[in-house]
SEFI-462634 format. One record per residue (C-alpha): residue in three letters; x, y, z. Coordinates in nm, 2 decimals, padded with zeros to 4 digits, m for minus. Each point is the difference from the previous one (the first is absolute). Layout:
# SEFI-462634
> aa x y z
> ala X Y Z $
...
This chain:
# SEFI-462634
> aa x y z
> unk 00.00 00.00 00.00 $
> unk 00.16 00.35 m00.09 $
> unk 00.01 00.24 00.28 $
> unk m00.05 00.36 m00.08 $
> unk 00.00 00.31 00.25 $
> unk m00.30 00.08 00.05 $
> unk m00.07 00.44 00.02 $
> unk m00.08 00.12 00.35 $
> unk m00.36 00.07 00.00 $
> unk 00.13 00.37 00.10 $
> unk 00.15 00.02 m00.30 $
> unk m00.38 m00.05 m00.19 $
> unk m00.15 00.25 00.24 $
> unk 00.27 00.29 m00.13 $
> unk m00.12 m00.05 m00.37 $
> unk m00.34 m00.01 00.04 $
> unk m00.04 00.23 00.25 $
> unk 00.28 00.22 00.05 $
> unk 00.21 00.09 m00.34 $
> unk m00.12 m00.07 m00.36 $
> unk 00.15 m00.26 m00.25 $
> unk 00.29 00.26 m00.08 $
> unk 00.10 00.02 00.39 $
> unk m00.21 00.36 00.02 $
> unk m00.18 00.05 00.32 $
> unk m00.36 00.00 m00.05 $
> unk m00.09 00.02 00.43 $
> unk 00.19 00.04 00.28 $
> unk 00.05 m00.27 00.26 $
> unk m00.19 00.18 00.30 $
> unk m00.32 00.03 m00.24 $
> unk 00.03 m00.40 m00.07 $
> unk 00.02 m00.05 00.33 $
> unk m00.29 00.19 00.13 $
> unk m00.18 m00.15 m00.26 $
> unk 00.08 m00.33 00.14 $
> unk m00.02 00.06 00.36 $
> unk 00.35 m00.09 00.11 $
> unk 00.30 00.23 00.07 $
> unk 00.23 00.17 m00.25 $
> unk 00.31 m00.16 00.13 $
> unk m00.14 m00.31 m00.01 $
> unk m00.12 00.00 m00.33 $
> unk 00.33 00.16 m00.07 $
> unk 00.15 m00.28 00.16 $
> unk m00.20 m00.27 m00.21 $
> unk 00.06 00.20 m00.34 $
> unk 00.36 m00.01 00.14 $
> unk 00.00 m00.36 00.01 $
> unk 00.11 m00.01 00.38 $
> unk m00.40 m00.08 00.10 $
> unk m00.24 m00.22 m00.13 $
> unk m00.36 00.03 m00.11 $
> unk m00.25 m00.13 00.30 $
> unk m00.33 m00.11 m00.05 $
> unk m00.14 00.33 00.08 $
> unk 00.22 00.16 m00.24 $
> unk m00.11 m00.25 m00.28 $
> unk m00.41 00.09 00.10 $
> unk 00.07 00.36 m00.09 $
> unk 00.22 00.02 m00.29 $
> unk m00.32 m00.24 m00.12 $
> unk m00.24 00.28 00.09 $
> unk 00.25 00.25 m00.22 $
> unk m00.09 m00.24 m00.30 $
> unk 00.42 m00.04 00.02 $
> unk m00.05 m00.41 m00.02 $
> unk m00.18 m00.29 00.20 $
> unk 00.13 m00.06 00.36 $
> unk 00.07 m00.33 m00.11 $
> unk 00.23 00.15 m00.25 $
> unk 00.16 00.21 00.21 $
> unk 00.08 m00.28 00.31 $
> unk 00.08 m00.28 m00.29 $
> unk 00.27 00.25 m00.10 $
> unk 00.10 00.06 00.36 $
> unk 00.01 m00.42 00.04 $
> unk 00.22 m00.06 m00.31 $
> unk 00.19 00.28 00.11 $
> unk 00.07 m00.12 00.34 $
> unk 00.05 m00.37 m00.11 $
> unk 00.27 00.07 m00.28 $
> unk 00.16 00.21 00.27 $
> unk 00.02 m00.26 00.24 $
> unk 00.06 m00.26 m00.25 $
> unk 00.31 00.21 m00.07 $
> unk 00.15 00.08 00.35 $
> unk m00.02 m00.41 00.04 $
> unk 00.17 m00.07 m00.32 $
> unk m00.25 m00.20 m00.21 $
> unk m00.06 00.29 m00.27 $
């Protein structure tokens, strides 16, 4: 089975919802976050890729039309996984 790196679902948030396809910011982290409920560092954080998305994260970038919560937690999942796949060196 070939093993990719899988993007940071942080990485996903920042082109949808915070620069456009040529890297131009289109909203500003703080207004995301209100829009989300959750703090600007912590989305900042997430975006970052330091912090992951939670379940309550997931629910409102749903509401934002931004992609399913499933989406955004199976990202989170394969994320994590190939991560820790890594540090134990089967990747």
């Amino acid at each position: 089975m070939a093993m990719y790196n899988p993007s940071h679902p942080g990485r996903i948030i920042r082109q949808r919802l915070i620069e456009d396809e040529d890297g131009h910011k289109i909203s500003s982290v703080a207004s995301v976050a209100e829009q989300i409920g959750c703090h600007r560092n912590t989305l900042n954080r997430v975006i970052n890729g330091s912090a992951s998305v939670t379940p309550e994260m997931a629910l409102a970038l749903e509401k934002l039309n931004a992609g399913s919560a499933e989406f955004w937690l199976s990202m989170q999942a394969n994320y994590d996984l190939f991560q820790l796949r890594h540090s134990q060196g089967a990747a």
